[in-house]
C-alpha positions as CSV (number, residue, x, y, z in Angstrom):
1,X,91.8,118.5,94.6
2,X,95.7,119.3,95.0
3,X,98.6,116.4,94.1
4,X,99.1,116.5,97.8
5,X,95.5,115.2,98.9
6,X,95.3,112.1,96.2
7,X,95.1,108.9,97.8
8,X,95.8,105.2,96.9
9,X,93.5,102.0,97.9
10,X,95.3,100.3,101.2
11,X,95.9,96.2,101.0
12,X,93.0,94.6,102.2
13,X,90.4,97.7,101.4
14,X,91.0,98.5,104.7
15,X,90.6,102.8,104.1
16,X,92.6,105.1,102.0
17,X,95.7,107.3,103.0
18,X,97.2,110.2,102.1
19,X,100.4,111.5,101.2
20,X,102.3,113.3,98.8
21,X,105.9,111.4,98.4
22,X,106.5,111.5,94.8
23,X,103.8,113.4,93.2
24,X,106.8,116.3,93.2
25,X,108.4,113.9,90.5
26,X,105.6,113.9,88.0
27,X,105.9,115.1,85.1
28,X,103.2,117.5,83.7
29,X,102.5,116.7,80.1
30,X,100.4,114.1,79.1
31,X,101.9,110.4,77.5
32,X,105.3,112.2,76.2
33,X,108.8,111.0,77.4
34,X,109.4,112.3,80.8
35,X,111.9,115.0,80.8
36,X,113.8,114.8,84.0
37,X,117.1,116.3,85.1
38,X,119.2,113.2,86.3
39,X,119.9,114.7,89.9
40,X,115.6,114.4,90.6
41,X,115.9,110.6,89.1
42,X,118.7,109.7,91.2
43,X,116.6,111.7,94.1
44,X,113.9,109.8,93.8
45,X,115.5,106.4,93.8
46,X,117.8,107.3,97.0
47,X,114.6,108.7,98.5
48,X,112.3,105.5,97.9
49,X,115.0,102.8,98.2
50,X,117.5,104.3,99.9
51,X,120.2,103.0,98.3
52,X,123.4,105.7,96.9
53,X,123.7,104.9,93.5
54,X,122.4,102.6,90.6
55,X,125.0,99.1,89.7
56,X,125.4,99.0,85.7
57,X,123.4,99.1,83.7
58,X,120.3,100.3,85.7
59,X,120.9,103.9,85.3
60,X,120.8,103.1,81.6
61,X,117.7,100.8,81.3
62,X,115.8,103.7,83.7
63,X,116.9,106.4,81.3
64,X,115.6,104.3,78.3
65,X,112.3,103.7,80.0
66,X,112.0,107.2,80.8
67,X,112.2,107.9,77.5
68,X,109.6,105.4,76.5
69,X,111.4,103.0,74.2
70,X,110.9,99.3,73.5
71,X,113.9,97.4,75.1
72,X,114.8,93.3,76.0
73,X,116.6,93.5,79.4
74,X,118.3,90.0,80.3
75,X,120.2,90.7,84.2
76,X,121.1,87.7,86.8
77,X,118.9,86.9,89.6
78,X,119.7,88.9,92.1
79,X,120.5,92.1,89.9
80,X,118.2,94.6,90.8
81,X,115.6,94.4,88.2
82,X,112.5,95.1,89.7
83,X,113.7,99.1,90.0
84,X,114.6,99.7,87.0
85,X,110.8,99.6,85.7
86,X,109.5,100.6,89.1
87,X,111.1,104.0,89.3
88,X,110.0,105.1,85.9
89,X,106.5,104.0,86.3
90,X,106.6,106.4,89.4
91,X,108.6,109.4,88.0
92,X,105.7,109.4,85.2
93,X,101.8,110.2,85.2
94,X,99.6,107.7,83.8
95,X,100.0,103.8,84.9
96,X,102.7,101.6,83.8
97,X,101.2,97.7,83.7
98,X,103.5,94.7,85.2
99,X,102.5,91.4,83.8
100,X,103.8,88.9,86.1
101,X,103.4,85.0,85.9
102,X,102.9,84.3,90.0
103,X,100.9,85.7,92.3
104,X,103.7,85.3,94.8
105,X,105.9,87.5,92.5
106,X,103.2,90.2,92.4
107,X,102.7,90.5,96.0
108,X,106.3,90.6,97.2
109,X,106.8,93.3,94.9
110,X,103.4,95.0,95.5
111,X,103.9,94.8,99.4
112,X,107.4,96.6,99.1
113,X,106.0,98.9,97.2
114,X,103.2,99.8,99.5
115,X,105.8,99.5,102.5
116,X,107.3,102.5,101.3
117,X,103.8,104.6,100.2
118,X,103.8,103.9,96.6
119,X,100.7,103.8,94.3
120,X,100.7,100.1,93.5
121,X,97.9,97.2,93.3
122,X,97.5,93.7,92.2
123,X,94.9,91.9,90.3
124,X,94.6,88.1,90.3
125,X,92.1,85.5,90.7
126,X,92.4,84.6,94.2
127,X,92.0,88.0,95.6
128,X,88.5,88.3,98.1
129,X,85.7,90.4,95.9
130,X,86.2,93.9,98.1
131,X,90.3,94.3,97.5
132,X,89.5,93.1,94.0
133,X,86.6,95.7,93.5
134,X,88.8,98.7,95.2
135,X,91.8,98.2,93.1
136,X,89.2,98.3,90.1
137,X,87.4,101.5,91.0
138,X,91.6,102.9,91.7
139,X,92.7,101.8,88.3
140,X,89.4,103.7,86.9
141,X,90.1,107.2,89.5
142,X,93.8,107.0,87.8
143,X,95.1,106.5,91.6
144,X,97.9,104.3,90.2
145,X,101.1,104.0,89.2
146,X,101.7,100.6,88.7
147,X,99.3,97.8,88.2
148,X,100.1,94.1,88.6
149,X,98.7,91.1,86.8
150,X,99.2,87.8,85.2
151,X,98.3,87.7,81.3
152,X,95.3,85.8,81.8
153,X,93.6,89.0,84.0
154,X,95.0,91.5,82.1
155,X,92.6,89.8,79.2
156,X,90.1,89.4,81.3
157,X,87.1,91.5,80.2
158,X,86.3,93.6,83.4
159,X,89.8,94.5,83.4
160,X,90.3,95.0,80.0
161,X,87.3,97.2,79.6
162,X,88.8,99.4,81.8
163,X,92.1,99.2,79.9
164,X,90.7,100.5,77.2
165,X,89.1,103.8,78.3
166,X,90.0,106.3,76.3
167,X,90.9,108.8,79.1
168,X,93.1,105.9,81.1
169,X,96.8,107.0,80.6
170,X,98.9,103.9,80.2
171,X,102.7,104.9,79.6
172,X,104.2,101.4,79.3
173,X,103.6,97.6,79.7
174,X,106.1,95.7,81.6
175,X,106.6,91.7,81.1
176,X,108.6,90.5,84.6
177,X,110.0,86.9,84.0
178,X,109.9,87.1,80.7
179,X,111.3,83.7,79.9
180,X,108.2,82.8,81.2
181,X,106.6,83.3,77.5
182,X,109.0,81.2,75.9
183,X,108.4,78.2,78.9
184,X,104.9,78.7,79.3
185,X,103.4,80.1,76.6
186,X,102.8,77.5,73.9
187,X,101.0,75.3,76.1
188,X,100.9,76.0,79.9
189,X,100.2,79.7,79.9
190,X,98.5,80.4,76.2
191,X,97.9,83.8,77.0
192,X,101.3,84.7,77.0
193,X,100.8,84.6,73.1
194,X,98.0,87.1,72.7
195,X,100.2,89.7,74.6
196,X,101.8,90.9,71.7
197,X,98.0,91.9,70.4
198,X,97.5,94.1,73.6
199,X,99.2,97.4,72.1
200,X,97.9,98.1,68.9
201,X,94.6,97.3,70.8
202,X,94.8,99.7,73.7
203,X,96.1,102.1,71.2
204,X,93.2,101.8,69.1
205,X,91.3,103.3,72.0
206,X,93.8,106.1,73.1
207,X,93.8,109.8,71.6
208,X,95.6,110.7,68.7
209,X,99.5,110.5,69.3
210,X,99.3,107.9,72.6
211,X,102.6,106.3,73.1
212,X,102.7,103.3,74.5
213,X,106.2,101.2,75.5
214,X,106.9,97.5,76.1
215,X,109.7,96.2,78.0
216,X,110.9,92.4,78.6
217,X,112.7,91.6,81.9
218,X,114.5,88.1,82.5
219,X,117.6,86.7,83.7
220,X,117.2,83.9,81.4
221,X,117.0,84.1,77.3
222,X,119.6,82.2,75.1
223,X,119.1,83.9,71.5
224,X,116.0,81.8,70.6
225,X,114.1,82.7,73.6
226,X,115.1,86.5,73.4
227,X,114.4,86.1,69.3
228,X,110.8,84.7,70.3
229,X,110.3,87.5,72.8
230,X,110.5,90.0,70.6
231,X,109.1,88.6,67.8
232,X,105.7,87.8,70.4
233,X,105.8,90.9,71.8
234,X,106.1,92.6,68.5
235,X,108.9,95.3,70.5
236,X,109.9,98.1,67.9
237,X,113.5,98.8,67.5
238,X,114.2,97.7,71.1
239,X,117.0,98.8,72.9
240,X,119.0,95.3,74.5
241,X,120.7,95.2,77.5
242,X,122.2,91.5,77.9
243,X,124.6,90.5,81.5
244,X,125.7,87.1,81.5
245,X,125.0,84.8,83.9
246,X,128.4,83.9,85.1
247,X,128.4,84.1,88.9
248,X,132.1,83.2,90.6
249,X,130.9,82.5,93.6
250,X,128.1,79.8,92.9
251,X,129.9,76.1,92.8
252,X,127.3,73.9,90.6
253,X,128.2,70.4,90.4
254,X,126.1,66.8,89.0
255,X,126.1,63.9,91.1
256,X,124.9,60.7,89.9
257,X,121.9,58.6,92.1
258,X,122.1,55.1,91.0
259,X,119.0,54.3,93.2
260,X,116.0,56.1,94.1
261,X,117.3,55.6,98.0
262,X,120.6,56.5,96.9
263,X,119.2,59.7,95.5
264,X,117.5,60.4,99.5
265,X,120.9,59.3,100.8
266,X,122.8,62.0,98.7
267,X,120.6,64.2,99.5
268,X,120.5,63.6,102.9
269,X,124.1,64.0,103.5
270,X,123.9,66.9,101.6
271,X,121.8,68.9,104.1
272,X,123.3,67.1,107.1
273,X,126.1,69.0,106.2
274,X,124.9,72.6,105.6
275,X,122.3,71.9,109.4
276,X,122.7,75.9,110.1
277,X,122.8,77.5,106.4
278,X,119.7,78.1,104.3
279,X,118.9,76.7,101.2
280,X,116.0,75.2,99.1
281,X,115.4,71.6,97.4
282,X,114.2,71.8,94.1
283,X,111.4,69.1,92.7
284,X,109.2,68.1,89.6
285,X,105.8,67.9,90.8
286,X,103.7,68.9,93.9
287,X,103.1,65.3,95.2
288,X,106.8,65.2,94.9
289,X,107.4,68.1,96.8
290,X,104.7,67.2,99.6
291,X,106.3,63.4,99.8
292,X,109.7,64.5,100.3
293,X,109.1,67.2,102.3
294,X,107.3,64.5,104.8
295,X,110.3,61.8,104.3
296,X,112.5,64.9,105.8
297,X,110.4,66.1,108.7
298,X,110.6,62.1,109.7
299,X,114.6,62.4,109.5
300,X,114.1,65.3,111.8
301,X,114.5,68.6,109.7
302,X,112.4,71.5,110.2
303,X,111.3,72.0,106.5
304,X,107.6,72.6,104.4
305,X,106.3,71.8,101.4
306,X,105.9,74.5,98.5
307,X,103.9,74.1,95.5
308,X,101.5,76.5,93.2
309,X,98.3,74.5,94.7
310,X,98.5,75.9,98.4
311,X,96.1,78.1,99.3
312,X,97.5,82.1,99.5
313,X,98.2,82.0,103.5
314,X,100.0,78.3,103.6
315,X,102.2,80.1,101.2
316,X,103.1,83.0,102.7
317,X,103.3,81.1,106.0
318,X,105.8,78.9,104.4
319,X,107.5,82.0,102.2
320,X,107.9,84.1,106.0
321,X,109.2,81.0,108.0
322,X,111.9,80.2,105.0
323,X,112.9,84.1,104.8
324,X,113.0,84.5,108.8
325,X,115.3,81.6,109.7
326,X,112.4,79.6,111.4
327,X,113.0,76.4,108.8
328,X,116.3,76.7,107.3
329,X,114.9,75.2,103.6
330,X,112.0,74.6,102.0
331,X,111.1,71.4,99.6
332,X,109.3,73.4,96.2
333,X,108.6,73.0,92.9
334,X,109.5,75.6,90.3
335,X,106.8,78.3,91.7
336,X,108.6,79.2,94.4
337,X,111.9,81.0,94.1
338,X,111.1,84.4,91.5
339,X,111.1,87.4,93.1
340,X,111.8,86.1,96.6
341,X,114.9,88.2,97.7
342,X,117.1,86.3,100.6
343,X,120.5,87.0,99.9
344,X,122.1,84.5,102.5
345,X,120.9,81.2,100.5
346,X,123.8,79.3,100.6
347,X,123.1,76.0,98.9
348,X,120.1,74.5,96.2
349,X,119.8,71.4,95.8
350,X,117.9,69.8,92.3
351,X,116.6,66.7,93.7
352,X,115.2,66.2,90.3
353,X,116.9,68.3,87.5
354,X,114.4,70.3,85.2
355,X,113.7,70.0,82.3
356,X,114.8,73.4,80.9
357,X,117.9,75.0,81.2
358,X,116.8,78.7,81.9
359,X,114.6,77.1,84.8
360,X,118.2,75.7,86.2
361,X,119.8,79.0,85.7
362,X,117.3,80.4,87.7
363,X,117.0,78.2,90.4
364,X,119.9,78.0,91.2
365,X,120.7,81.9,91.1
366,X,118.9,82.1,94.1
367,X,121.7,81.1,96.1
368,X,124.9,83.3,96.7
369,X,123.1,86.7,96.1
370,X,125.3,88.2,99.0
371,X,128.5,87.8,97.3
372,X,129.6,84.4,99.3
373,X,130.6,81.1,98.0
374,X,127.0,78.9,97.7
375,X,126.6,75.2,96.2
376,X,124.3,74.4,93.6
377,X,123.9,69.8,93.3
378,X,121.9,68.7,90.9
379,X,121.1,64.7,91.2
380,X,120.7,62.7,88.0
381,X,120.0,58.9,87.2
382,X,122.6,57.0,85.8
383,X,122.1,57.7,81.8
384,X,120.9,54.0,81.0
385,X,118.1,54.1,83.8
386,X,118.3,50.7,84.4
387,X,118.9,51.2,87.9
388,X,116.7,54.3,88.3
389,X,113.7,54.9,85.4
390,X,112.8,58.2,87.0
391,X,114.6,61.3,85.1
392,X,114.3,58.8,81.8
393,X,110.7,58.7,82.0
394,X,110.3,62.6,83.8
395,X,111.7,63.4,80.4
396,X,109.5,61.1,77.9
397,X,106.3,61.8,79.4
398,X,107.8,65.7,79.1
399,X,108.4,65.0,75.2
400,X,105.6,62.9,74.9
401,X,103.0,65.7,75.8
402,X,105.4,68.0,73.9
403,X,104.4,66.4,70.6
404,X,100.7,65.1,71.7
405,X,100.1,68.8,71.8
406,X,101.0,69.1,68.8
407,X,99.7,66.9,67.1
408,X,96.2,68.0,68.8
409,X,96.3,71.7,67.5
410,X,97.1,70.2,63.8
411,X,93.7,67.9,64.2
412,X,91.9,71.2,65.6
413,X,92.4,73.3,62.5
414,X,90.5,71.7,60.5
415,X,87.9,72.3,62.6
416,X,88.4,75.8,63.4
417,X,87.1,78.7,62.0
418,X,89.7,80.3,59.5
419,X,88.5,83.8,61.6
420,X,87.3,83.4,65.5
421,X,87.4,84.6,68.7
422,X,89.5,82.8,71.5
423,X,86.6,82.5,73.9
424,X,84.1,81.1,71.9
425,X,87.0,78.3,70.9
426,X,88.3,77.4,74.2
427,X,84.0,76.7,75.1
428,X,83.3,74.3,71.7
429,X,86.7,72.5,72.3
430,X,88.8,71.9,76.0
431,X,92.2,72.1,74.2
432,X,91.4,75.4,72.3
433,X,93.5,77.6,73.8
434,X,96.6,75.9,73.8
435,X,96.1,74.7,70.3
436,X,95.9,78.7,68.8
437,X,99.2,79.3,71.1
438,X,101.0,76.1,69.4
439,X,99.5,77.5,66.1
440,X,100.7,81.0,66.5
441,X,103.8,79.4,67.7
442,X,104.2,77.3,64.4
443,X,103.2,80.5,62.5
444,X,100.1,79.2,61.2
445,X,98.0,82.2,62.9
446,X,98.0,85.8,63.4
447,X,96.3,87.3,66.7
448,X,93.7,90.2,65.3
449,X,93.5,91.8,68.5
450,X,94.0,89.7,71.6
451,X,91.0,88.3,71.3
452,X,90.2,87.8,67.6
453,X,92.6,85.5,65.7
454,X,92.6,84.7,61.6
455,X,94.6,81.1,60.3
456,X,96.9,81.2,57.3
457,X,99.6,79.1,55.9
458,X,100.3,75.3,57.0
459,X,102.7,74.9,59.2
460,X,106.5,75.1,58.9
461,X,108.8,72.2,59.7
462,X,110.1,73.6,63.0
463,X,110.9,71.2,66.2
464,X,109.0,72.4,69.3
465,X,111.0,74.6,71.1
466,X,111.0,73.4,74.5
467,X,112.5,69.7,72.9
468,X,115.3,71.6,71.8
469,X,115.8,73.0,75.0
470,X,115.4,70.0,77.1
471,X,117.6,68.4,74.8
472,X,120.0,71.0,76.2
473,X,119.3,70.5,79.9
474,X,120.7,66.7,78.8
475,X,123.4,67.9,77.1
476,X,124.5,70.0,80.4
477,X,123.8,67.1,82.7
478,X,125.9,65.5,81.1
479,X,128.8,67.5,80.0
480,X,132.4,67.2,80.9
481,X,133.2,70.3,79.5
482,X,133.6,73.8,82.4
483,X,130.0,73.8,83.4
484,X,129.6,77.5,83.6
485,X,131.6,78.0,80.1
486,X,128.5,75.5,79.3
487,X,126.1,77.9,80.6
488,X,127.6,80.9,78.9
489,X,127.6,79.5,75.2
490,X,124.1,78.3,75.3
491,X,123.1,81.7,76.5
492,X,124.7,83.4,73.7
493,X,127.6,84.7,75.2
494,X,130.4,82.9,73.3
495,X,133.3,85.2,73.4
496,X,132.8,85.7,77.7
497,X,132.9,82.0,77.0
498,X,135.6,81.4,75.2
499,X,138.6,80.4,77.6
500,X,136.8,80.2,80.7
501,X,137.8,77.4,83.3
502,X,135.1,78.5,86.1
503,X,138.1,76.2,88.4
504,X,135.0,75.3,90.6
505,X,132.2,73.8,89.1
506,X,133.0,69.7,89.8
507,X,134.2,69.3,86.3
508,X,136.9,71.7,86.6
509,X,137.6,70.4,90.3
510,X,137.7,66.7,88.8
């Protein structure tokens, strides 16, 4: 069979086509760094994107990836991420793997890709049993490129069986979102831990000689989340490539809500008077979400719910009526927002604030993305909460599960096998797999291979990580200082910091 007649699995299992769009751009030899003149990379990108020219540093982070090396990217929302591991997945043979926390994410990215005839798929749990079965039999004919899923599938054992077949080419694995480890991953998400066992693994099961890379995407990582990332990940001599944050045109301001119908007031007028301008309300919870997003609808706004426990379709209904105009915000809890590109969002409004400051940072960089001056309010109790116990007890019950975790995985090791195997835990005891995340965390336990762990020393003394960074969400909330030079210190970036006076965030309007 020619290049020209391979073909790729359609959404849906619907048939196969064919075409031959960048199979000119492959390279020829097997797993080495792709050697390509920079006229056919910039080719390629004008051809599949159609834009002229890559904005600093993409050309860079491409060229790196080309070359197969480790590297920590940290860009703002909005920057044009996405491409710069896209186009060398697609300039090499061999499949590049995107491990992506939401199925949202994977799909918006998947369906562009597929838009514009690209060999990309998507694995996750709520895909129907056919699409699953042809992305499977795909991944094993080497018809892809790139391969979305969340950690939890990649680890999965069909998938991973596959993974490991010694004549499957992977290149490179790519973690999208990567603060995402860091938020998630000691307790939410415990797979994100076990991520940095999958190379040595797959390697194990390669030829002689197999190179494999690892990059990090965020927008978000002050330097104990990017410190963590690398550390998890186990990336070798990683090349970094850190933007800050700063965005001129986004105005973000704290308002205080002495009452919970204060708080709906504020709000209220808020909206009232951005009617024609599109935004998003962020919440806490999904009942939150559903019960505000009803309070609204009765005041006579065209708005919907969003939350990580609708079904697929009431999703993308929702996601297509918010990007199309048809309701001009949406009421949503933290899973909506990554990877949704609508550049004319001109207002976000925290109804609740959260509890993490790289979840404000990128919430709130969903607005402005065109350029244009957009408002970010974020509504707070009044700090005694005598008025208003809300945000005080958001935040204890937030702490209080922090340490009750903890204190859980400390209790399970001394029932734990010193050696084990993740599966066989999780099935003897409910809280298994978060406790060996919060014990890899603590550096109690080393990860064998992503599925085999072994316990050593007690643990160290170290505070949780996400209290010390809810303790900084407070801090910022509460802040009289530039609320962007804020922003810029706790993400590391201390000399950009150093005289700045945004002269509109409301502390430097005040």
């Amino acid at each position: 069979m020619s290049n020209d007649e391979i073909t790729e699995p359609l959404a849906g299992n619907r048939g196969y086509i064919q075409h031959s769009m960048i199979w000119m751009y492959l390279p020829l030899i097997m797993n080495q760094p792709t050697t390509k003149s920079w006229h056919e990379v910039r080719t390629a990108f004008q051809q599949i994107w159609g834009y002229e020219d890559f904005r600093p540093p993409q050309g860079e982070i491409v060229s790196s990836l080309l070359a197969q090396k480790d590297a920590l990217i940290i860009m703002p929302t909005g920057g044009g991420k996405s491409i710069c591991f896209q186009l060398p997945a697609l300039l090499q043979t061999g499949l590049t793997l995107v491990v992506s926390p939401l199925v949202a994410l994977m799909e918006n990215q998947v369906q562009e890709l597929r838009e514009s005839h690209q060999k990309a798929a998507l694995l996750h749990s709520e895909l129907p049993s056919s699409q699953r079965r042809a992305t499977l039999q795909a991944l094993e004919g080497q018809q892809l490129r790139l391969l979305y899923l969340s950690p939890e599938t990649l680890l999965s054992a069909p998938v991973w069986e596959r993974l490991c077949h010694p004549q499957l080419q992977i290149n490179g694995l790519i973690l999208d979102e990567a603060h995402c480890l860091v938020q998630w991953g000691d307790t939410f998400r415990p797979a994100y831990r076990r991520l940095g066992a999958v190379r040595p693994a797959l390697l194990k099961s390669k030829p002689p000689g197999t190179k494999i890379s690892i990059a990090a995407f965020t927008a978000t990582a002050d330097p104990s989340a990017q410190k963590i990332i690398q550390t998890v990940l186990q990336l070798q001599q990683p090349e970094i490539f850190r933007l800050n944050p700063y965005r001129p045109n986004l105005h973000p301001s704290v308002r205080i809500a002495w009452t919970p119908r204060g708080r709906k007031q504020q709000l209220l007028k808020f909206i009232q008077n951005r009617l024609q301008q599109s935004g998003l309300v962020y919440v806490r919870t999904r009942r939150d979400s559903e019960d505000l997003a009803q309070w609204l609808a009765e005041m006579g706004f065209a708005t919907a719910s969003y939350h990580a426990g609708l079904g697929a379709t009431e999703r993308r209904e929702v996601e297509a009526s918010w990007l199309s105009g048809k309701i001009p915000f949406v009421v949503c809890t933290c899973a909506f927002g990554m990877g949704i590109n609508k550049s004319d969002v001109r207002w976000i409004a925290h109804f609740h604030a959260p509890h993490l400051l790289s979840e404000y940072v990128q919430e709130i960089g969903r607005a402005g993305r065109d350029g244009k001056p957009a408002q970010a309010l974020t509504l707070v109790s009044e700090p005694t909460g005598w008025l208003d116990s809300g945000d005080k007890q958001r935040q204890e019950f937030f702490q209080q599960q922090m340490r009750s975790q903890q204190q859980i995985a400390q209790q399970l090791v001394k029932k734990l096998p010193k050696q084990g195997e993740v599966n066989a835990v999780t099935r003897q005891f409910p809280e298994g797999a978060t406790a060996l995340a919060l014990l890899h965390s603590n550096g109690q336990l080393n990860w064998l291979d992503p599925f085999h762990y072994t316990i050593g020393q007690k643990a160290g003394n170290q505070q949780p990580t996400q209290l010390h960074a809810a303790k900084q969400m407070q801090q910022y909330l509460t802040t009289k200082q530039c609320r962007w030079q804020f922003l810029l210190n706790a993400f590391g970036f201390d000399k950009e910091a150093a005289n700045l006076r945004c002269g509109h965030c409301d502390n430097c309007r005040q």
